[in-house]
Backbone bond lengths (Angstrom), bond angles and torsions (degrees), N, CA, C in turn:
res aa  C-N    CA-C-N  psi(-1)  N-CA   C-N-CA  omega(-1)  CA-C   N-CA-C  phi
1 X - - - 1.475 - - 1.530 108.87 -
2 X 1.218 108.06 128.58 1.757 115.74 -167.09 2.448 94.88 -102.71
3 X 1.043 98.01 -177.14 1.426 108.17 -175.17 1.523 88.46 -116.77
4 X 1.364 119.60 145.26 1.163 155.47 135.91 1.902 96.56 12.77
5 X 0.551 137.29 -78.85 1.520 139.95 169.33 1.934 117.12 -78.28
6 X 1.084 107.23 58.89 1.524 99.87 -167.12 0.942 143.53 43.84
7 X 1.086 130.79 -5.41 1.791 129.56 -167.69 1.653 85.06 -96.91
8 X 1.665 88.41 159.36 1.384 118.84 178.95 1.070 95.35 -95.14
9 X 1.713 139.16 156.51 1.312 129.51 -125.13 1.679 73.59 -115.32
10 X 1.883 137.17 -18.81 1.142 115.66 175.15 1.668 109.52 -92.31
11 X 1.364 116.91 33.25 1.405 101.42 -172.40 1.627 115.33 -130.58
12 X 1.377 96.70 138.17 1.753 106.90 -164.41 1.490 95.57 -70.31
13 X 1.875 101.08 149.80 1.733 105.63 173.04 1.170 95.65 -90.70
14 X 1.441 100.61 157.00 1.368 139.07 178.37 1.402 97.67 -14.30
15 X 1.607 120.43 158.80 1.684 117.20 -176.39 1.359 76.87 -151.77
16 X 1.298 97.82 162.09 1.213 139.55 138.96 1.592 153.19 178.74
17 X 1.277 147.11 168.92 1.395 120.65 -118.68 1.490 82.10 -172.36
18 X 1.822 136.99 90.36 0.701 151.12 142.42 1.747 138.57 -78.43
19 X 1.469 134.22 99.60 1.195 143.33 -143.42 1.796 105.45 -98.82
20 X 1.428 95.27 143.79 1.765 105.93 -176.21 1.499 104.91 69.83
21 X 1.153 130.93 15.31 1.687 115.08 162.10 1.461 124.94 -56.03
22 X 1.794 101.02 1.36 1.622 95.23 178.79 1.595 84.99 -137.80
23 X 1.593 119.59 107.35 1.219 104.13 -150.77 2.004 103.38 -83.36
24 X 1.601 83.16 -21.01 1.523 91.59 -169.26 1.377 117.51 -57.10
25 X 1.565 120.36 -9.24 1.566 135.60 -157.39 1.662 85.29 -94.13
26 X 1.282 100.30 166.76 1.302 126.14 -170.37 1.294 98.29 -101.88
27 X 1.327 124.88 -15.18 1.710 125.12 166.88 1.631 91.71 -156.30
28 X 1.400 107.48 150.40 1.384 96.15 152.23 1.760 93.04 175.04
29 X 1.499 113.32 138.08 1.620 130.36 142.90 1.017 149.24 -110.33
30 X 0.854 151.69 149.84 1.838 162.02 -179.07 1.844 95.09 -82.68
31 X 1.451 115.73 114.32 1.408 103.31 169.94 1.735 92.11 -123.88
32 X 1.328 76.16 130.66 2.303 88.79 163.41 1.650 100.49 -104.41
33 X 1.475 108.39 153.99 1.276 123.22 161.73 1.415 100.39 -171.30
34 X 1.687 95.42 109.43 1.080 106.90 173.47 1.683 95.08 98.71
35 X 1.521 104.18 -143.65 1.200 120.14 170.06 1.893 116.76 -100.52
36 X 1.055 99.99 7.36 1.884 120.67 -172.16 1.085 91.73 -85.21
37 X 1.519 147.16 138.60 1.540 155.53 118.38 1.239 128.51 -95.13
38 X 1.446 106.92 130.58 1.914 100.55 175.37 1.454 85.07 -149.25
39 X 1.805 85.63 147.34 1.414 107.95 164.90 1.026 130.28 -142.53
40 X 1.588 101.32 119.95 1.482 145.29 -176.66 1.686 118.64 -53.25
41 X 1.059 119.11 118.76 0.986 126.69 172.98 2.083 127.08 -133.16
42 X 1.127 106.12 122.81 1.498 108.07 175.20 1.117 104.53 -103.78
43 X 1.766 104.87 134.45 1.312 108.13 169.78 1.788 98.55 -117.90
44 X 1.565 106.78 171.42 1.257 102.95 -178.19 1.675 85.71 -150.15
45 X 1.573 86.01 145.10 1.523 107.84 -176.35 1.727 108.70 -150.25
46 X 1.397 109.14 118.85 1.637 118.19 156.75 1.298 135.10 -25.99
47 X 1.555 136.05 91.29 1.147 138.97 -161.17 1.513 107.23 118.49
48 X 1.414 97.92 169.35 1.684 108.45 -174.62 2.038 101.90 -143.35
49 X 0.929 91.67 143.43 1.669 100.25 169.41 1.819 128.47 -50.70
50 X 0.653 97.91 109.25 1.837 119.83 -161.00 1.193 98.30 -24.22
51 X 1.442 121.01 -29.34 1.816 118.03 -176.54 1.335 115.58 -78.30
52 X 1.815 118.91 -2.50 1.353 133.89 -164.65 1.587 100.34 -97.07
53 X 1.145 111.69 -27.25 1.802 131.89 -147.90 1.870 78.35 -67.06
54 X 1.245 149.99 -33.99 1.547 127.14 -164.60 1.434 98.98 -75.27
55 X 1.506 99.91 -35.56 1.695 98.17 -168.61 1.020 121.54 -79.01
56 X 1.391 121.55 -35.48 1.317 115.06 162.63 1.306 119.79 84.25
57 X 2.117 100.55 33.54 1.673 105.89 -168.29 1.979 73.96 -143.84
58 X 1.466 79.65 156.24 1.503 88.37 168.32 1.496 131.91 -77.00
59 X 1.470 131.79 -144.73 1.486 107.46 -172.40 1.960 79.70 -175.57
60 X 1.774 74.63 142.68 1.773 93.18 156.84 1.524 118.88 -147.89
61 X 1.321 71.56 143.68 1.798 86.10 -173.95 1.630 110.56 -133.84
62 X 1.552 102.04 176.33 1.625 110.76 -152.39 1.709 115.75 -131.68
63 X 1.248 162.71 83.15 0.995 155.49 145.60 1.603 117.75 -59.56
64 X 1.139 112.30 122.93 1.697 141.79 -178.91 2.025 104.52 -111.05
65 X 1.126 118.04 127.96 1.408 129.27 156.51 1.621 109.26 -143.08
66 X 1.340 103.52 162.09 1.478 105.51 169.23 1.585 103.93 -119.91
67 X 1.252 91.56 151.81 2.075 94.66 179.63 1.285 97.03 -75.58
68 X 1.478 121.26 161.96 1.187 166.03 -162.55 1.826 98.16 -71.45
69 X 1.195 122.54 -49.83 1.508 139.56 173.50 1.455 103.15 -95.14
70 X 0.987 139.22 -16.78 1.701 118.18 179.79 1.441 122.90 -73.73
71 X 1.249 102.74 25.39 1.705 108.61 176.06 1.710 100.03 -142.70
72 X 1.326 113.29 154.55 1.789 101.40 171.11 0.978 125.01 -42.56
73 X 1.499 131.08 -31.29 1.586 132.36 -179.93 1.483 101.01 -130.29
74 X 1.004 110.02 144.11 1.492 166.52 -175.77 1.326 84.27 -48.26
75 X 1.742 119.21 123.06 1.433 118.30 -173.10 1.603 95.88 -138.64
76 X 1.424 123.69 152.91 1.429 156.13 -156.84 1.430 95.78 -55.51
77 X 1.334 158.65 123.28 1.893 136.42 141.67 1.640 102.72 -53.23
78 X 1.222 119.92 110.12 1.192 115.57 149.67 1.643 132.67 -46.74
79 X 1.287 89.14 65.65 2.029 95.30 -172.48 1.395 108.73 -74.22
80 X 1.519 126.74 -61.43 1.842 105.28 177.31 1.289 123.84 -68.45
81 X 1.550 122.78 -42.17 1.175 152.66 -136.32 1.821 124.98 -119.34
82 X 1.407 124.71 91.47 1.309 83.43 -172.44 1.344 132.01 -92.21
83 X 1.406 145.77 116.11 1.596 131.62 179.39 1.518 120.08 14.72
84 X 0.921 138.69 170.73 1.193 162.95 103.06 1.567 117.43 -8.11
85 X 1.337 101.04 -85.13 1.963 117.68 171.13 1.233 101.52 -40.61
86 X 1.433 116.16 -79.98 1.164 111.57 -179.49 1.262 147.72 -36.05
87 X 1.013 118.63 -49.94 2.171 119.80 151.84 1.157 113.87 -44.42
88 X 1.959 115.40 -35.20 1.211 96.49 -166.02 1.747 106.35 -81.86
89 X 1.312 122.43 -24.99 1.513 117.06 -165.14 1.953 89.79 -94.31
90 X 1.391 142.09 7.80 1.475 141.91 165.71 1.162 93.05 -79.24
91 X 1.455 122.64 -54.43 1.916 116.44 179.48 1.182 114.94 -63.43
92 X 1.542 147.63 -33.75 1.252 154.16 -174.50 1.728 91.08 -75.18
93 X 1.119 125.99 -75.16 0.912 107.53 172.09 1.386 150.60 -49.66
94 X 1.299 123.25 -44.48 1.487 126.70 133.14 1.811 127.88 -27.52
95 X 1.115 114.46 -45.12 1.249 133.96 -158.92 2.461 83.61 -87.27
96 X 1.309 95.68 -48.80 2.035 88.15 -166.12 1.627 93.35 -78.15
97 X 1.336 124.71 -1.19 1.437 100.59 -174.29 1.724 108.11 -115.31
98 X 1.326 108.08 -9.52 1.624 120.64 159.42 1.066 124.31 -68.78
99 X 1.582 123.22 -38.08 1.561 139.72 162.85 1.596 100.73 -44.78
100 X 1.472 129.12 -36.65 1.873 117.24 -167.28 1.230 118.89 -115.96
101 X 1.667 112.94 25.82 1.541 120.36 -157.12 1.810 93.43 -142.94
102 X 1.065 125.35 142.66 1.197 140.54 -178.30 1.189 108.99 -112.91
103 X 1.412 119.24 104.39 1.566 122.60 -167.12 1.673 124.15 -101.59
104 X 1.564 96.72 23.58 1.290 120.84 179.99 1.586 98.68 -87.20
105 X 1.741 108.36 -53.57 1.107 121.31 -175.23 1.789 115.80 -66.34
106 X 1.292 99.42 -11.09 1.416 89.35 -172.76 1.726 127.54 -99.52
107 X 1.670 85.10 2.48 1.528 109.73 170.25 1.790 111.17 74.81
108 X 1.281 112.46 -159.01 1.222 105.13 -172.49 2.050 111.86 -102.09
109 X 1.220 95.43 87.84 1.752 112.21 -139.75 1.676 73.34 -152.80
110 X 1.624 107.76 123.61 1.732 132.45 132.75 1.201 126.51 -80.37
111 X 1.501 122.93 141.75 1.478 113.13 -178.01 1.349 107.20 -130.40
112 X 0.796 145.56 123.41 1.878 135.97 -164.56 1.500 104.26 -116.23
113 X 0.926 124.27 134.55 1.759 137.94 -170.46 1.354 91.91 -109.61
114 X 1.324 104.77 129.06 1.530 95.87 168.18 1.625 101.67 -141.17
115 X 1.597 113.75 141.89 1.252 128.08 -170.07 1.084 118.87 -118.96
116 X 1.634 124.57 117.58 1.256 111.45 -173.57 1.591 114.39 -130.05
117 X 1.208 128.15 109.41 1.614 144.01 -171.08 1.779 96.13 -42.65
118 X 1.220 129.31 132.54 1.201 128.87 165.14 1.447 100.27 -113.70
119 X 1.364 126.83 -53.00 1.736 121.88 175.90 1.666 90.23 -130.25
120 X 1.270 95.51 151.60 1.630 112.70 177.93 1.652 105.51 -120.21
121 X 1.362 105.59 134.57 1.120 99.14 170.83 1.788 105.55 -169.35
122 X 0.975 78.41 65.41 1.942 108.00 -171.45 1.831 111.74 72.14
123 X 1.074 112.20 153.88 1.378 130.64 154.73 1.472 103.37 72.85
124 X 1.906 118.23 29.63 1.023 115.71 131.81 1.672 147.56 32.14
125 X 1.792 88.51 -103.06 1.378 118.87 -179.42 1.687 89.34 -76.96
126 X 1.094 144.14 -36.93 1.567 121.14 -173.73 1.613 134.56 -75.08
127 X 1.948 86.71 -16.86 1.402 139.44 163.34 1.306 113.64 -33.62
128 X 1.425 95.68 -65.26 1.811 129.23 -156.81 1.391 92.27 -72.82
129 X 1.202 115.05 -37.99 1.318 108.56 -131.46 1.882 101.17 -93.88
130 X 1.552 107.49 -30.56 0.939 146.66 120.27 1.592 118.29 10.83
131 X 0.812 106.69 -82.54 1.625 140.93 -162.18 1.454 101.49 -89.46
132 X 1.531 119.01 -44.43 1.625 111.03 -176.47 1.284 105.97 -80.81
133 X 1.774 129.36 -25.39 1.478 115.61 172.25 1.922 111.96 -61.76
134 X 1.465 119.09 -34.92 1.073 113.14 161.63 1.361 113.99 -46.02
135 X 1.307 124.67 -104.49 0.924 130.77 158.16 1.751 134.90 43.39
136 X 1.738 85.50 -84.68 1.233 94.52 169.03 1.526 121.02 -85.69
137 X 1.220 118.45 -19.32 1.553 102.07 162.99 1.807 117.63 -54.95
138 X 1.362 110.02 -37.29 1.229 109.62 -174.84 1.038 112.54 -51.09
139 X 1.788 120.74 -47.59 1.340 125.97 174.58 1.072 112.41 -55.30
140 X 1.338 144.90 -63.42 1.216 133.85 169.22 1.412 157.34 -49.46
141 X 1.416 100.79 -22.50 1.592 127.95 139.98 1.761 128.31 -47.80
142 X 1.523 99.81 -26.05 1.003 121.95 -175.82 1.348 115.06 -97.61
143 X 1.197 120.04 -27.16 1.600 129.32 155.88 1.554 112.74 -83.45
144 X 1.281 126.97 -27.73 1.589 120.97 154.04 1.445 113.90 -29.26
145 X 1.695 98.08 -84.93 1.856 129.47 168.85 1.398 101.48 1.31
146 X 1.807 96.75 -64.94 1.967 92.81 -145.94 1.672 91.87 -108.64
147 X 1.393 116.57 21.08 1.668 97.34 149.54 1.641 104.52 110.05
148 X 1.334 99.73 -15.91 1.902 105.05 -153.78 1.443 90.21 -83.10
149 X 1.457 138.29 -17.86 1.358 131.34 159.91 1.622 111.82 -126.21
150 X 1.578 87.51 175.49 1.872 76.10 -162.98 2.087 98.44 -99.63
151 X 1.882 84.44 -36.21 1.166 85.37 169.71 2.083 128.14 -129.70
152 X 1.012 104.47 169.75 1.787 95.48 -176.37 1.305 100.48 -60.08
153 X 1.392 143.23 138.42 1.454 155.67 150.20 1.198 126.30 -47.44
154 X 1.703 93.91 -36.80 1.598 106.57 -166.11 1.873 99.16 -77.80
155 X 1.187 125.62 133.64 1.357 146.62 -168.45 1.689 96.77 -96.05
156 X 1.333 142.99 -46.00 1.221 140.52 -156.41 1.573 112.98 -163.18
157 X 1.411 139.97 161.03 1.255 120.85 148.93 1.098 102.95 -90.45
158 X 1.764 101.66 -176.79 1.799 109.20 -154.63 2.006 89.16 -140.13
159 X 1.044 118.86 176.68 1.757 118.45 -177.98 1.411 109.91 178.06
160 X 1.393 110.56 155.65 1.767 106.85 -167.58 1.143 84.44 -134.12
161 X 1.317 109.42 156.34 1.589 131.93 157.78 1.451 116.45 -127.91
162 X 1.497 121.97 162.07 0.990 110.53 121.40 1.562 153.58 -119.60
163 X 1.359 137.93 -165.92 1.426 123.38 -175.93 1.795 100.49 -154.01
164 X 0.946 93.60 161.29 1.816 96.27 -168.53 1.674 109.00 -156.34
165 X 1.476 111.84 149.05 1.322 107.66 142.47 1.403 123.81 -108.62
166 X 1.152 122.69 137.00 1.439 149.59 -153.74 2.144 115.13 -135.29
167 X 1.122 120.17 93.11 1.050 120.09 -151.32 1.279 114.63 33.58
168 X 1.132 132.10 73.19 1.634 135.84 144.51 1.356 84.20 78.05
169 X 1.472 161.96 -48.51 1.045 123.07 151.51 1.504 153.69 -15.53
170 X 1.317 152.57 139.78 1.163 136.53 173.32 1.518 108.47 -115.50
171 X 1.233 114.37 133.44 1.427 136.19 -152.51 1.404 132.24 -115.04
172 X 1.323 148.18 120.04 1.302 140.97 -177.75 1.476 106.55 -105.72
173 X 1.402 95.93 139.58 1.635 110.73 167.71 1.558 114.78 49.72
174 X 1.528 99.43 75.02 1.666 108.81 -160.44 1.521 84.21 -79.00
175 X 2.007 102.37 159.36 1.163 119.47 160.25 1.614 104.20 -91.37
176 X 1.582 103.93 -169.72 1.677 99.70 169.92 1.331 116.65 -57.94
177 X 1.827 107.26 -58.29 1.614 81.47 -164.44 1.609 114.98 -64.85
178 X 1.493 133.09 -37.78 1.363 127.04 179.58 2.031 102.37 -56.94
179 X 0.894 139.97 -29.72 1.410 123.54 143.20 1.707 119.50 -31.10
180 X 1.241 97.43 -77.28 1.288 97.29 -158.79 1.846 123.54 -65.76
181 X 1.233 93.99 -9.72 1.788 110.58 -165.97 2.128 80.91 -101.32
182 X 1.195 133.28 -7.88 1.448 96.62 -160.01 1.527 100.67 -110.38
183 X 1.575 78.45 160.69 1.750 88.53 -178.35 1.749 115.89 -83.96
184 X 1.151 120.81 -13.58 1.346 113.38 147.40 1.512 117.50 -129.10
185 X 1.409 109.38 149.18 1.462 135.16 175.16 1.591 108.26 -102.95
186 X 0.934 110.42 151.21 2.131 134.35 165.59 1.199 90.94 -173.41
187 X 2.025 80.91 145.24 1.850 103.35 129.08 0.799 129.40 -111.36
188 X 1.194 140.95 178.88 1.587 116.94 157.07 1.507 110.01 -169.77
189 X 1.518 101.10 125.99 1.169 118.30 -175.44 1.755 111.50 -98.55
190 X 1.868 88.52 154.03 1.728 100.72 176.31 1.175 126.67 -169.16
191 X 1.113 133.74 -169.01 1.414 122.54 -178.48 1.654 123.68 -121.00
192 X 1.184 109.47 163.71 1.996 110.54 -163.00 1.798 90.86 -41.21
193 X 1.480 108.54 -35.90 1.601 103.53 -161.88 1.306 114.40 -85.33
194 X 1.749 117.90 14.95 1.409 122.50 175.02 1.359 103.74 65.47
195 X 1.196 129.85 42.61 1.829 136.16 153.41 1.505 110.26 -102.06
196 X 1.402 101.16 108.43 1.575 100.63 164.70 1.286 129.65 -36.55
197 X 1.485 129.17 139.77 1.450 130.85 -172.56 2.025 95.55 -114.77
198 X 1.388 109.04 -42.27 1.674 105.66 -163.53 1.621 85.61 -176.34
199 X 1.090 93.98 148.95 2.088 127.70 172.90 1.212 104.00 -122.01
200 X 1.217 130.93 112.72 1.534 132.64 138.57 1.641 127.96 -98.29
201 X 1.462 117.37 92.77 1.063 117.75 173.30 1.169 116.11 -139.65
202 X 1.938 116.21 149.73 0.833 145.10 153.51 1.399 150.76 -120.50
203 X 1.612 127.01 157.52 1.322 102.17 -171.99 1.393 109.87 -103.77
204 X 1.291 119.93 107.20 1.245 94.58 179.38 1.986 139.76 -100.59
205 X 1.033 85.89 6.17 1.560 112.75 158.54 1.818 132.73 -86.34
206 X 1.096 96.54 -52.37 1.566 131.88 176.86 1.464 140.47 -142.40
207 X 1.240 139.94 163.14 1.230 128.79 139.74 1.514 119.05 -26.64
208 X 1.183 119.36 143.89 1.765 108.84 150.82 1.499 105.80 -140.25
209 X 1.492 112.67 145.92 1.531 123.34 -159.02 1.870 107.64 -76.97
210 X 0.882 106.88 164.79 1.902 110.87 164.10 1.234 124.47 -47.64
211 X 1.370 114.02 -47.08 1.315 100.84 158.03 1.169 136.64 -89.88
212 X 1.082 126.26 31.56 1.747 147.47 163.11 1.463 99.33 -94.66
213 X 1.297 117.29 -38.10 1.373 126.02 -179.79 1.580 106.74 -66.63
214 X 1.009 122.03 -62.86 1.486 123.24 179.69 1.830 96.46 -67.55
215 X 0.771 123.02 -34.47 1.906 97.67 179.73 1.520 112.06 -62.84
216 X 1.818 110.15 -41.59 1.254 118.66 175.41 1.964 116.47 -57.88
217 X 1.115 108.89 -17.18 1.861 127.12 173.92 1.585 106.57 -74.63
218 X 1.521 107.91 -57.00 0.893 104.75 -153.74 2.164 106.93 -94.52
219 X 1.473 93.62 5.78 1.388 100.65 172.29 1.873 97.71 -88.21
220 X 1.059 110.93 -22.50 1.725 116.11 -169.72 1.339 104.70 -85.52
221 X 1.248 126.72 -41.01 1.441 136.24 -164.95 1.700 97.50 -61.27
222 X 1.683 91.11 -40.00 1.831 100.59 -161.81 1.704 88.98 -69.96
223 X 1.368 124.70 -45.88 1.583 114.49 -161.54 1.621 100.30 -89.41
224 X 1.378 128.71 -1.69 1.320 111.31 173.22 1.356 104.85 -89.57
225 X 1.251 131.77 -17.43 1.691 140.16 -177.77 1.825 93.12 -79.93
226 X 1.117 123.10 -50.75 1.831 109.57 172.60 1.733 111.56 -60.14
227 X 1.413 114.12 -35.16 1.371 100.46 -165.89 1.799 98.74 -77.72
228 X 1.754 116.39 -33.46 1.735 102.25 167.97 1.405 106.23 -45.62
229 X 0.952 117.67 -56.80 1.884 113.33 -154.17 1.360 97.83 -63.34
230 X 1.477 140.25 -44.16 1.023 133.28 -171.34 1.615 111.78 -68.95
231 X 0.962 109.71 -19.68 2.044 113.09 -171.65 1.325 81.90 -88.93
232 X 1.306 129.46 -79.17 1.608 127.44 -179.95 1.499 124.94 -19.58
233 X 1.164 98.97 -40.89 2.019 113.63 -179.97 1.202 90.77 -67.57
234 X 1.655 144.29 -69.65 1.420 127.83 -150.98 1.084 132.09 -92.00
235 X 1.448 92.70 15.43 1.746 101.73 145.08 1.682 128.17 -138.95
236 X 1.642 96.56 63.30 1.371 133.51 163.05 1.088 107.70 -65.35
């Protein structure tokens, strides 16, 4: 039994994962999935934030927005203020790409990820998140190159999915509407070596039992093992 648009209810949409679309960045890719695009960019800058100065390790951090047009209607720029959502998926993101980076190694050096929604069309934040483990390896490969480290920092890549139930089905890599119609939501992030990073789920229809829980794992495990191979491929 296929979904409403062909896909088999365990199979990721179309991807893809194009590198240096922001050439000026010190890393950066364009990732599609699906009909969703964001592009990822790492920047890296000399120094660390004054609250870092005891530790004496560097630091990364994450800013996420969506454009104004990347949804059917016309949405607000958060210019003074930022959302709600938004802090919360800048910390998720910040928070899954600090988990695979060793910030001992990266000296006393900030790196800021920044994510920016071009079309939305669910899974976003798994998008981003996605896209900044690219990303920032690039940057850091790139500080290998010219000497400024001896070795890469980054320990692993990292990748989000999501998984859902959607009429009593259980679902991989929802679009919007299978988002918005299902009775359960996750993300869930991890690493190439299959170690959990963070779970976000909810039910929002119903309860759902443990083993709904493990089908929803083991639908993620399968799409976080395509999104490694795919980050791995584009830099063949």
């Amino acid at each position: 039994m296929n979904r409403i648009n062909g896909r088999g209810f365990g199979e990721m949409r179309p991807l893809d994962i194009v590198l240096g679309e922001a050439p000026y960045a010190e890393g950066s890719c364009l990732i599609s999935t699906g009909h969703t695009r964001v592009l990822c960019t790492a920047s890296v800058e000399e120094g660390i934030p004054s609250w870092r100065e005891r530790i004496q390790s560097g630091w990364v951090t994450a800013e996420y927005s969506m454009l104004p047009r990347s949804t059917h209607t016309r949405s607000r720029r958060e210019r003074t203020r930022v959302g709600g959502r938004t802090q919360e998926i800048q910390r998720l993101i910040g928070r899954s790409i600090r988990s695979v980076i060793d910030l001992k190694v990266l000296g006393l050096r900030t790196v800021t990820i920044d994510c920016d929604v071009l079309q939305a069309d669910g899974g976003t934040r798994t998008a981003a998140i996605t896209g900044a483990s690219v990303a920032l390896r690039m940057a850091m490969e790139d500080l290998v190159n010219e000497g400024i480290l001896e070795r890469n920092p980054m320990l692993e890549m990292v990748a989000a999915v999501s998984v859902g139930i959607v009429n009593g089905n259980s679902m991989l890599d929802l679009d919007y509407l299978e988002d918005s119609s299902a009775q359960v939501d996750m993300n869930v992030v991890a690493t190439g070596e299959e170690k959990l990073i963070e779970i976000q789920g909810t039910a929002e229809g119903r309860p759902f039992r443990r083993g709904e829980l493990d089908d929803l794992l083991d639908f993620a495990f399968e799409g976080i093992r395509c999104l490694i191979l795919a980050q791995e491929k584009v830099f063949e």
